[in-house]
KOLRO-975736 format. One line per 4 residues: number of its first residue (from 1); for each residue x, y, z of N, C-alpha, C, O. Coordinates in steps of 0.02 Angstrom, whole numbers, plus 50000, padded with zeros to 5 digits. Atoms other than C-alpha are relative to their C-alpha. Layout:
BEGIN
NUM = X/Y/Z/X/Y/Z/X/Y/Z/X/Y/Z; ...
//
This chain:
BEGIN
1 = 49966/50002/49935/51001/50073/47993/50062/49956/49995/50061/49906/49961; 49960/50051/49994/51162/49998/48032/50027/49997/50067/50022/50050/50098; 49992/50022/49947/51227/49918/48187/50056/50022/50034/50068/50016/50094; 49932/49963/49979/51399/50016/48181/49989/50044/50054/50029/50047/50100
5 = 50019/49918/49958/51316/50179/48276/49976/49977/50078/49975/50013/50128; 50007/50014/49926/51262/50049/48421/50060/49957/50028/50062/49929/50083; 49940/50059/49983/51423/49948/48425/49965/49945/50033/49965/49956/50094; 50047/50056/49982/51317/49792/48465/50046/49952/49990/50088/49946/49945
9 = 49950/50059/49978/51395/49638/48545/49930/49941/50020/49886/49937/50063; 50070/50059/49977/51277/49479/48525/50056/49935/50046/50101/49906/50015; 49960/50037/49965/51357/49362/48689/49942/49954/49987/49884/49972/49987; 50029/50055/49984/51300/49173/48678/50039/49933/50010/50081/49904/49976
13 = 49944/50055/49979/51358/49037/48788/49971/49948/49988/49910/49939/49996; 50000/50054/50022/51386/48871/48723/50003/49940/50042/50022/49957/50098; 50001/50052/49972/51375/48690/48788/49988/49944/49971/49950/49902/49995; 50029/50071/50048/51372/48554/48649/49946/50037/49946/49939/50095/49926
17 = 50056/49962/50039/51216/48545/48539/50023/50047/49953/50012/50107/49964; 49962/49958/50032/51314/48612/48398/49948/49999/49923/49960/50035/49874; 50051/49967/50035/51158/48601/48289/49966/50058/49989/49952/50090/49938; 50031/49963/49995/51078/48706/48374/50022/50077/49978/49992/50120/49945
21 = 49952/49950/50031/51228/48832/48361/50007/50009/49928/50017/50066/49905; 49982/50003/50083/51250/48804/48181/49955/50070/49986/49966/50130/49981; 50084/49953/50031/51047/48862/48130/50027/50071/50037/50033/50114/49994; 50014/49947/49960/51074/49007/48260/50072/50051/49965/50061/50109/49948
25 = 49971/49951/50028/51219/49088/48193/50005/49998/49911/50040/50038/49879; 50026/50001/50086/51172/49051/47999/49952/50056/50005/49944/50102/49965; 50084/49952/49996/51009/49143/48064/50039/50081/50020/50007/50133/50017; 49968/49940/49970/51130/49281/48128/50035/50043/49941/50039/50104/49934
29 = 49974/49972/50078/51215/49302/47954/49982/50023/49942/50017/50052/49900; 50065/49994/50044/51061/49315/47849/49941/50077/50050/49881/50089/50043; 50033/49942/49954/51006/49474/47977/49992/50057/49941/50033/50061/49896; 49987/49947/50057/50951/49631/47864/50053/50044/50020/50096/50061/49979
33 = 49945/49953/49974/51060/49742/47970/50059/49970/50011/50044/49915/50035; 49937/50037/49968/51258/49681/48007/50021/50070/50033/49994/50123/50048; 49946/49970/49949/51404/49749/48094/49991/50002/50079/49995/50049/50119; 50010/49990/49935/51372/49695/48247/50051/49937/50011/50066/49900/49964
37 = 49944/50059/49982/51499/49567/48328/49970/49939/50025/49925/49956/50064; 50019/50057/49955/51455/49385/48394/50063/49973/50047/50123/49980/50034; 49956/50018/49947/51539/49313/48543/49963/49933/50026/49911/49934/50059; 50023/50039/49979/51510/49153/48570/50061/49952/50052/50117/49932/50034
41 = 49942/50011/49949/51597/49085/48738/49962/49913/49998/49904/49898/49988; 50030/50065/50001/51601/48882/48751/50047/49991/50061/50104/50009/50075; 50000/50024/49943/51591/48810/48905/50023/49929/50016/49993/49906/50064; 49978/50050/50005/51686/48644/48887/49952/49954/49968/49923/49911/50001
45 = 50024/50027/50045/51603/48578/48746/50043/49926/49986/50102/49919/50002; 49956/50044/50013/51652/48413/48689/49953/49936/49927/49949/49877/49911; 50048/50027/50070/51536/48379/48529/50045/50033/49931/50034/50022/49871; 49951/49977/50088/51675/48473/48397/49976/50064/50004/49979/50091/49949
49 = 50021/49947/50020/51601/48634/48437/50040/50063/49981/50020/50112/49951; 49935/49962/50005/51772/48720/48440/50024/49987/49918/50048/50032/49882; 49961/50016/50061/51826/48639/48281/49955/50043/49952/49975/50079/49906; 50044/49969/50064/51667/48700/48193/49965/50065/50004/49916/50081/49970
53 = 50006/49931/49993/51657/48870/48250/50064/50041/49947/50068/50099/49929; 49955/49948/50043/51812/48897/48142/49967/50018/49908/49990/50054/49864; 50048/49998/50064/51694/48889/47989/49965/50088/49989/49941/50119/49942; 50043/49924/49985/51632/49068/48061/50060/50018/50021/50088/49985/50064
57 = 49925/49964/49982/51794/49174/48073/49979/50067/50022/50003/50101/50067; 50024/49916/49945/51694/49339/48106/49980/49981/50079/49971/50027/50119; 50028/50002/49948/51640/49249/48257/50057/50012/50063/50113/49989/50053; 49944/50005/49935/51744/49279/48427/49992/49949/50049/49942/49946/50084
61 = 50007/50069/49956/51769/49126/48523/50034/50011/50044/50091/50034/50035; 49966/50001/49914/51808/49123/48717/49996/49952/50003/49949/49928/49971; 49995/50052/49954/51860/48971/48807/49982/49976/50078/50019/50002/50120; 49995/49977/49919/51811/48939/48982/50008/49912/50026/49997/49870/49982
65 = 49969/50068/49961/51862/48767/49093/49934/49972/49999/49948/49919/50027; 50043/50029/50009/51697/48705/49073/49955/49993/50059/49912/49949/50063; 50048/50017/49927/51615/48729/49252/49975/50077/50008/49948/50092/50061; 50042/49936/50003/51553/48903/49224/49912/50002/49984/49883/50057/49989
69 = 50071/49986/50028/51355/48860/49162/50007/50066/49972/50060/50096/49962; 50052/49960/50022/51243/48990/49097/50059/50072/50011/50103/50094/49975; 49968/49943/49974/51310/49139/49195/50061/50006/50000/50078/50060/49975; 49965/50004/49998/51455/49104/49216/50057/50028/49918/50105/50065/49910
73 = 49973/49986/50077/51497/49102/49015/49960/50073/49983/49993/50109/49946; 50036/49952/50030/51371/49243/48983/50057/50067/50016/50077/50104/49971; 49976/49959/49966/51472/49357/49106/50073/50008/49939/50088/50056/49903; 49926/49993/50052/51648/49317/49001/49984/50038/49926/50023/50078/49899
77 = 50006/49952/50048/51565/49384/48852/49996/50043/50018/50053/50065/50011; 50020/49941/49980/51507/49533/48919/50081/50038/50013/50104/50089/49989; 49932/49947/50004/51681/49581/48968/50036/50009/49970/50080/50052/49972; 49943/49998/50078/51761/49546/48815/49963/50057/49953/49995/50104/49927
81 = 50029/49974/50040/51638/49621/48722/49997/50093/50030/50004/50145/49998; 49982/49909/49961/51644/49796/48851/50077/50028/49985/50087/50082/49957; 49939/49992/50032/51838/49785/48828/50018/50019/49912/50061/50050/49879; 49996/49975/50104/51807/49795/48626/49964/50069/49998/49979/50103/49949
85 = 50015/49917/50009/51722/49967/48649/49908/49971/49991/49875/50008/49954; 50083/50028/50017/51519/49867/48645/49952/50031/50043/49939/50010/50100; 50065/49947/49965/51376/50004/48695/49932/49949/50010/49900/49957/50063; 50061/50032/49974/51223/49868/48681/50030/49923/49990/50058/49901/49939
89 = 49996/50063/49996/51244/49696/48732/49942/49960/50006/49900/49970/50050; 50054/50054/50012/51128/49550/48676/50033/49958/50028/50092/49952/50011; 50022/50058/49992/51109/49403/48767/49974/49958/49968/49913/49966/49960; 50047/50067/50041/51060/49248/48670/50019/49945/50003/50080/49939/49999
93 = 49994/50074/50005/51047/49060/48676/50018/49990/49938/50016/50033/49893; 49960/50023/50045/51130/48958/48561/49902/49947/49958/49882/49933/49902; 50067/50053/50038/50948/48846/48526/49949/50057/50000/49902/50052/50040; 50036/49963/50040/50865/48996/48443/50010/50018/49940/50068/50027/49920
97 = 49964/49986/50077/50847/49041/48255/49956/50081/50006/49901/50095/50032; 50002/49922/50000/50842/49233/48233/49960/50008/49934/50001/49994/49890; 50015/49969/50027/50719/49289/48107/50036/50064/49960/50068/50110/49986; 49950/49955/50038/50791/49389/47961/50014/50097/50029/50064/50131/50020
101 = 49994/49936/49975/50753/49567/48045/49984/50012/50054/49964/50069/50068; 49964/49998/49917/50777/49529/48230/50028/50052/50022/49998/50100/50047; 49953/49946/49967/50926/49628/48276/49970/50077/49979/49968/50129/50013; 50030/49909/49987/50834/49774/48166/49949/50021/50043/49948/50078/50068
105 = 50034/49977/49952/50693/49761/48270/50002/50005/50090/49958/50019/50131; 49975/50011/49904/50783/49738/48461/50046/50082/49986/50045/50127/50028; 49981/49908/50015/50884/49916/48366/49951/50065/50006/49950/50120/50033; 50059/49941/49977/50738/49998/48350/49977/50005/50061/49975/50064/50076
109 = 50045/49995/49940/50653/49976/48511/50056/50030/50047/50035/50076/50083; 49945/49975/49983/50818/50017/48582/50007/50076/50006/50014/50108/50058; 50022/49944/49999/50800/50181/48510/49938/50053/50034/49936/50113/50044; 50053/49954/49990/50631/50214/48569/50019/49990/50076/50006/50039/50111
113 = 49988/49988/49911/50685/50173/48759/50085/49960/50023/50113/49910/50048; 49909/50009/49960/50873/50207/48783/50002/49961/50057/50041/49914/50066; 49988/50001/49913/50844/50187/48967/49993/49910/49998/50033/49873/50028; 50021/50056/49989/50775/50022/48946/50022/49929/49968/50053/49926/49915
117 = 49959/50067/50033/50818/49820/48922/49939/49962/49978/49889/49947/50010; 50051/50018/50051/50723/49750/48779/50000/49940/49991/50053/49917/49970; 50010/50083/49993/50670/49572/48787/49963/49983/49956/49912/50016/49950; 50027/50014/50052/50622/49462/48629/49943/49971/50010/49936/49934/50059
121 = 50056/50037/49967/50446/49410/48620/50022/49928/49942/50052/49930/49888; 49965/50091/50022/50477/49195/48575/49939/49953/49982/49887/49938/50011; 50081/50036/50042/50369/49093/48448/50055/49924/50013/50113/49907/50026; 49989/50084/50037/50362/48905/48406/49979/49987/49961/49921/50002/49948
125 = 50015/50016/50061/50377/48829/48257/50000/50045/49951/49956/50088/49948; 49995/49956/50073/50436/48913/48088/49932/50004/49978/49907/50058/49994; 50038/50017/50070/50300/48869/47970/49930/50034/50019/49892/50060/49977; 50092/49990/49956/50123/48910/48112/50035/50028/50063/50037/49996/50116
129 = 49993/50007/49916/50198/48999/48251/49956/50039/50039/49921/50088/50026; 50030/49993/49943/50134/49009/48404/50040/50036/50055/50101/50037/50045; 49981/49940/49950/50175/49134/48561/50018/49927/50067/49982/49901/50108; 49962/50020/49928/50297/49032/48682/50010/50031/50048/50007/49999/50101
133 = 49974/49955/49948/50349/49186/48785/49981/50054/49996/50022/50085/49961; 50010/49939/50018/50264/49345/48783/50001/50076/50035/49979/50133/50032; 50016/49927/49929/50309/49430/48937/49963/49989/50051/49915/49956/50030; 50020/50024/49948/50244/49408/49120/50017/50064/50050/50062/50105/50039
137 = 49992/49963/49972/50224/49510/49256/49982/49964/50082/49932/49933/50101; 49988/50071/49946/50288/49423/49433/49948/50038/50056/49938/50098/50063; 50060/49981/49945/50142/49416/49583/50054/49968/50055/50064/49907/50050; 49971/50025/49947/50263/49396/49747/49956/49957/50041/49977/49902/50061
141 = 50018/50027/49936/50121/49355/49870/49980/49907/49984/49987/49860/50023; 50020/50049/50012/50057/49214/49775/50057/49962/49963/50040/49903/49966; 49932/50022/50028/50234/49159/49682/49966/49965/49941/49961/49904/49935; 50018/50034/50044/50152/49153/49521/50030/50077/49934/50055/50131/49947
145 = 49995/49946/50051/50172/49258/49347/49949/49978/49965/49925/49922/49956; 50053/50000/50072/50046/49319/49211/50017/50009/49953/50058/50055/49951; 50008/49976/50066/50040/49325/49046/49980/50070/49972/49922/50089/49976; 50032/49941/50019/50040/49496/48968/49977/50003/49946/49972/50059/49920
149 = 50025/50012/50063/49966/49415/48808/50001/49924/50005/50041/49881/50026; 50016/50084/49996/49854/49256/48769/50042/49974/49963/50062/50001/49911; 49952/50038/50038/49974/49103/48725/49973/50006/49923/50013/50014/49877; 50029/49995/50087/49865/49110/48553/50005/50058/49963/50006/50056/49901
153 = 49993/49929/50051/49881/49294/48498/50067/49999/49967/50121/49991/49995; 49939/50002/50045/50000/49299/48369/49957/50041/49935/49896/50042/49931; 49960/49945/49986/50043/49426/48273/49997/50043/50062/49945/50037/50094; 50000/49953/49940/50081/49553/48416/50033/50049/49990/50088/50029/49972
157 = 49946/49959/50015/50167/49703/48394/49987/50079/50068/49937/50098/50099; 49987/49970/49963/50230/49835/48498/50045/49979/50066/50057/49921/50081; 49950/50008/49916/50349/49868/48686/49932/50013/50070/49895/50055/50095; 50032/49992/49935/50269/49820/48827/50048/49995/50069/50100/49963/50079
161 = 49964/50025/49926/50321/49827/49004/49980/49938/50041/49923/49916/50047; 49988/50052/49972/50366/49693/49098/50036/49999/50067/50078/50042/50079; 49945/49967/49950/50439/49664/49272/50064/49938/50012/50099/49933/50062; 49942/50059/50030/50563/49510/49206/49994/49987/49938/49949/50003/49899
165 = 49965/50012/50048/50652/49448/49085/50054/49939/49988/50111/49937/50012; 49925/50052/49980/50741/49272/49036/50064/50047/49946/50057/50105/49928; 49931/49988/50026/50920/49295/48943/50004/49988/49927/50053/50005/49894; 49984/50042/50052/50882/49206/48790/49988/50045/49910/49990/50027/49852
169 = 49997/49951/50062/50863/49363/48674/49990/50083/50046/49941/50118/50035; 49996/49948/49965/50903/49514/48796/50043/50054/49992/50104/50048/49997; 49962/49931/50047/50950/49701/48727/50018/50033/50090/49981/50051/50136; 49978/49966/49941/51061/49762/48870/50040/50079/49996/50094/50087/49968
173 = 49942/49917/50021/51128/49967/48871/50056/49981/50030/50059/49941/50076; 49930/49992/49951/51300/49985/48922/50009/50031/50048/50066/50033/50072; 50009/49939/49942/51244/50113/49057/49981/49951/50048/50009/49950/50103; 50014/50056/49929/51158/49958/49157/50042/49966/50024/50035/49938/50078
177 = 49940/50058/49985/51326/49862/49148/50023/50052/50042/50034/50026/50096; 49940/49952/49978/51420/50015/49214/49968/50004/50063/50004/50022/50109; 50039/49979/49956/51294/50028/49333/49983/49952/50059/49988/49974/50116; 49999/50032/49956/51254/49867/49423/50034/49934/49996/50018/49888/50033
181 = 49946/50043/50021/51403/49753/49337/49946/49946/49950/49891/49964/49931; 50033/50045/50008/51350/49580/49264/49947/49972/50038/49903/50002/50068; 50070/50039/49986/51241/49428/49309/50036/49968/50082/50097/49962/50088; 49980/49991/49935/51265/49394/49493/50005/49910/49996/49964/49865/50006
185 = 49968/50096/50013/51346/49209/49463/50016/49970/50080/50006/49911/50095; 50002/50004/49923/51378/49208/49650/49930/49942/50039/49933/49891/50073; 50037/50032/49966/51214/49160/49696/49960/49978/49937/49916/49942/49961; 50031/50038/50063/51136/49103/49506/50066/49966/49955/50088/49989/49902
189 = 49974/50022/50065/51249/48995/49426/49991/49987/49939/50031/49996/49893; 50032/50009/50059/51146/48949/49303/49933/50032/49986/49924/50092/49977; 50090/49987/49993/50953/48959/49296/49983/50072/50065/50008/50084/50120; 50022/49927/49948/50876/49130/49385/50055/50034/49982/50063/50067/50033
193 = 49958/49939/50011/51016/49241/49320/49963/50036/49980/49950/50088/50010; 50026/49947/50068/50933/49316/49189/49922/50050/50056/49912/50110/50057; 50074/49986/49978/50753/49341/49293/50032/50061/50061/50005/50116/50071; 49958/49940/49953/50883/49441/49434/50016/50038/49993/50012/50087/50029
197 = 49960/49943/50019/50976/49525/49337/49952/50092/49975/49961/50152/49986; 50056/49935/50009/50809/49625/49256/49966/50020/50055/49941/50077/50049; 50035/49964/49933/50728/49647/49445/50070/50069/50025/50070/50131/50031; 49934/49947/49990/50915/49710/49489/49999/50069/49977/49994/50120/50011
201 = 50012/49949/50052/50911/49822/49339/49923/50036/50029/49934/50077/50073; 50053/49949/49985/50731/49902/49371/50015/50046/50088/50005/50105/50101; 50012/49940/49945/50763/49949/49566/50066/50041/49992/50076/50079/50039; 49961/49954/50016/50919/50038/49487/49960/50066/49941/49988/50102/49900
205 = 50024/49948/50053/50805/50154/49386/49995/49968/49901/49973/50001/49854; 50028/49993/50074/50794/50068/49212/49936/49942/49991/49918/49899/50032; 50059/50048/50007/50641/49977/49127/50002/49941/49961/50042/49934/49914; 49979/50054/50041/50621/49819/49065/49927/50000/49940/49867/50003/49953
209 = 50082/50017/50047/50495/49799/48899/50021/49924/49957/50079/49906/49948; 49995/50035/50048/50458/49647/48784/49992/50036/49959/49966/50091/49966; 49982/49976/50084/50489/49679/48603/49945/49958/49962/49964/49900/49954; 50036/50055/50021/50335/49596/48518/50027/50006/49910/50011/49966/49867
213 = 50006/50001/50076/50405/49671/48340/50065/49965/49974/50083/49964/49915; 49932/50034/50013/50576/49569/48360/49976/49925/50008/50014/49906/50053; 50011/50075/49969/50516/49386/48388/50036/49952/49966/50029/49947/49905; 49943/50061/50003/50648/49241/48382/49949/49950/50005/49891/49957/50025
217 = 50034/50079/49982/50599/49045/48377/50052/49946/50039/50105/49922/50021; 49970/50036/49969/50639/48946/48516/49979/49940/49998/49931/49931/49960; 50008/50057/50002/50641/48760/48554/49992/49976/50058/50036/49945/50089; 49987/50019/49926/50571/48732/48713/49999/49907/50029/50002/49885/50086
221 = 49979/50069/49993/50588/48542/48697/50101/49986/50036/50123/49945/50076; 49939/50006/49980/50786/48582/48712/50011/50016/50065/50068/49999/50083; 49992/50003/49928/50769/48624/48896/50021/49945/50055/49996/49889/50063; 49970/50052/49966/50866/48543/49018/49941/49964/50060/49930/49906/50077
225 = 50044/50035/49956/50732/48539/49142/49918/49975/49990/49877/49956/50032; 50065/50042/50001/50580/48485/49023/50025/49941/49968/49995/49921/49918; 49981/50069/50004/50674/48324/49009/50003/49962/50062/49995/49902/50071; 50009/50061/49930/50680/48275/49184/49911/50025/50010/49892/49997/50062
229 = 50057/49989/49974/50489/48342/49196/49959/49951/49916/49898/49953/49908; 50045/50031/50046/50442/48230/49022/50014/49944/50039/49956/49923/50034; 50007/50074/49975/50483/48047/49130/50010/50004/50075/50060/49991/50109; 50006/49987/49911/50440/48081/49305/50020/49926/50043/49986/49875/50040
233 = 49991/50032/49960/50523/47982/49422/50039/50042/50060/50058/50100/50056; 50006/49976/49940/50564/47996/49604/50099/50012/49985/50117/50044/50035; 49934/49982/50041/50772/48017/49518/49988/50080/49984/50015/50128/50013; 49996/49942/50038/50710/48157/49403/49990/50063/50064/50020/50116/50070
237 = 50046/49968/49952/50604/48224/49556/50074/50059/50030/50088/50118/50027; 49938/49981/49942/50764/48246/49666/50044/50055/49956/50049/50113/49977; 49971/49952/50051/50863/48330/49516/49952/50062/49979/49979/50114/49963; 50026/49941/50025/50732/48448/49471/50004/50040/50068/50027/50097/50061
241 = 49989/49935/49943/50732/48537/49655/50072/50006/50001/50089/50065/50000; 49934/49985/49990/50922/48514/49669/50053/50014/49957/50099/50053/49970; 49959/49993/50056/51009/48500/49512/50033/50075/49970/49984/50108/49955; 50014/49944/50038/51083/48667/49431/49987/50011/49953/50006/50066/49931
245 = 50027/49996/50043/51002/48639/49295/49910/49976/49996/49871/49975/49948; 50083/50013/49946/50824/48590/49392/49956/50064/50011/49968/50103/50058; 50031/49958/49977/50686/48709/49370/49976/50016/50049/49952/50072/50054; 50003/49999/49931/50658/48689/49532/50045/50014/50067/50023/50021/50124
249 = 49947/49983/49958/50802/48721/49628/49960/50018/50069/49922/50066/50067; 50025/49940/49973/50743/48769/49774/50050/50044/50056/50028/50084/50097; 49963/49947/49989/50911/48846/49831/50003/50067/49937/50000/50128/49942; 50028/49960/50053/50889/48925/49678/49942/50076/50030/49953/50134/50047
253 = 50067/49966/49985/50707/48995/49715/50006/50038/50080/49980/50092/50094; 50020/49922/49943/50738/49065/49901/50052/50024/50014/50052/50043/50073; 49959/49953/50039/50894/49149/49842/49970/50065/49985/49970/50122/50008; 50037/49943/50058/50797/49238/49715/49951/50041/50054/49943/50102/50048
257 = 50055/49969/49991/50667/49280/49821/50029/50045/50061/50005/50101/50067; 49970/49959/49940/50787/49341/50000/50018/50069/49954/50020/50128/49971; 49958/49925/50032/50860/49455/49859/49949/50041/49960/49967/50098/49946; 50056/49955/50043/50710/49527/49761/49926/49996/50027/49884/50040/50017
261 = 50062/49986/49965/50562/49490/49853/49985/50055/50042/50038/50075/50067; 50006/49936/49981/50479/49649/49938/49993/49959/50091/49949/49920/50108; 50015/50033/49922/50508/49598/50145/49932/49973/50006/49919/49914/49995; 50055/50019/49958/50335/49606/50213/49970/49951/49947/49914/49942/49969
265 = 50025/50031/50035/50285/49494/50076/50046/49938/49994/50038/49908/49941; 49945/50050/50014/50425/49361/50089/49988/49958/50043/50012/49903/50027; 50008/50073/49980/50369/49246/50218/49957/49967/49980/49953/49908/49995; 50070/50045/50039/50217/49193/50125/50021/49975/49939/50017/49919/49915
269 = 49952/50043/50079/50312/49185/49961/50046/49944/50004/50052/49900/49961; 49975/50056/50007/50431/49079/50039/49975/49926/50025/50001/49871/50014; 50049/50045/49983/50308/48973/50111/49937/49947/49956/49915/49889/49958; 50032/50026/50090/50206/48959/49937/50036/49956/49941/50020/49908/49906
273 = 49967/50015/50068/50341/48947/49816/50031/49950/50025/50041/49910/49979; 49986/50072/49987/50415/48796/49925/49970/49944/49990/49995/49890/49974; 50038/50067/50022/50268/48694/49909/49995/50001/49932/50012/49945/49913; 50029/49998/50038/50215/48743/49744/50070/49927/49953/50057/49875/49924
277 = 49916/50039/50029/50432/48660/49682/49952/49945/50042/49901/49942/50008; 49978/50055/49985/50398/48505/49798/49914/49963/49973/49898/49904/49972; 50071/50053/50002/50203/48474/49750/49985/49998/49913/49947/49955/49892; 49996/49978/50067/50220/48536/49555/50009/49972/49952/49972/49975/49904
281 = 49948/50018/50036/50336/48452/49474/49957/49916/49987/49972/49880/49939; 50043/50030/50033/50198/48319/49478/49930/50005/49980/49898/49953/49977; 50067/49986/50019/50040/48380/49427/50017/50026/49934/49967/50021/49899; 49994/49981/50040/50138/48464/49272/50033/49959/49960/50046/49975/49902
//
């Protein structure tokens, strides 16, 4: 297989942490399949990440003023990368290392469901990994998600459906872009894009599956918001519901939910998922 026949555009926005970037596009170069383009947009970096992106000359570097987050930068790839002639667009974080036949397996699955946006299933730890992310399927009334596989099963293989999806290894067609644009930066600047964008995407007709035969390794220590939830104080507290980078947001959370929640089920969700942010954040 080669990556020419899907014109594949891997977008990942930057923010410092130029380690993390390093491993992740080393891991991108060492892929069995190439010809696919990287686009990595930096978001006012100020760790040298500009200087040492010139080390990677196949890579395409965007600039942006530095107040764009998540969405904000994801979106600028995407249009650069649609402007270059790019039929499937990947989504990916910069603090993941790509497994040597990744991209062939987010290609294949690709193949088996055109229609659909293929989401990486996410281990921890090289050496013993373990199932960080394996797919979930969201319960409105109760504002919770399941697991569509125990955190312990590892190996896993096969596409399952799912009814979300984060961003951090996401196979997008070019028919969904044409169809319901980017990531709605409007009301997700950062955090909850990605989980919108795949509800968005399904009530437009396409499906979302995890990919269990593509699995990436993430670092969920590098999270912005399990650092204010490792030293709980009544500081962190306030930042995790408000911050945009606060898993808790909870402008964030009844956003998400006025725009994708099913009505008759939305005053209980927002009634749930309020306490669950203000009572949560210490019991976890």
């Amino acid at each position: 297989m080669t990556t020419e026949q899907f014109a594949l555009a891997l977008v990942i926005p930057l923010f410092n942490r130029w380690a993390f970037t390093k491993a992740c596009l080393d891991s991108l170069a060492a892929q069995t399949v190439q010809g696919f383009t990287v686009y990595c947009v930096d978001d006012g970096s100020q760790d040298g990440t500009l200087e040492n992106l010139k080390a990677y000359p196949a890579v395409r570097v965007l600039q942006t003023a530095g107040n764009l987050f998540w969405t904000g930068t994801i979106n600028q790839g995407i249009e650069a990368a649609l402007r270059d002639g790019a039929q499937q667009i990947m989504t990916l974080n910069n603090d993941v290392f790509c497994p040597p036949t990744f991209v062939e397996g987010m290609l294949l699955a690709a193949q088996e469901k055109p229609n659909g946006l293929i989401g990486a299933l996410a281990l921890e730890g090289e050496q013993r990994p373990k199932v960080a992310y394996a797919g979930e399927v969201w319960h409105w009334l109760q504002d919770t998600c399941t697991p569509i596989a125990a955190s312990s099963a590892y190996p896993l293989l096969g596409l399952h459906a799912v009814t979300h999806f984060p961003g951090r290894g996401l196979l997008i067609p070019k028919a969904c872009l044409d169809k319901i644009g980017g990531f709605d930066i409007r009301r997700f600047p950062h955090y909850m894009a990605d989980y919108d964008y795949t509800m968005t995407a399904m009530r437009a007709g396409f499906t979302i599956y995890v990919n269990y035969n593509a699995p990436l390794i993430t670092y969920p220590e590098a999270s912005g918001d399990r650092a204010l939830r490792a030293k709980k104080t009544w500081g962190n507290f306030l930042k995790h519901l408000t911050d945009i980078r606060g898993g808790g947001n909870l402008v964030n959370f009844w956003r998400f939910s006025l725009k994708n929640c099913p009505p008759v089920l939305l005053p209980v969700n927002l009634v749930i998922g309020t306490g669950k942010r203000l009572v949560g954040y210490w019991l976890r």
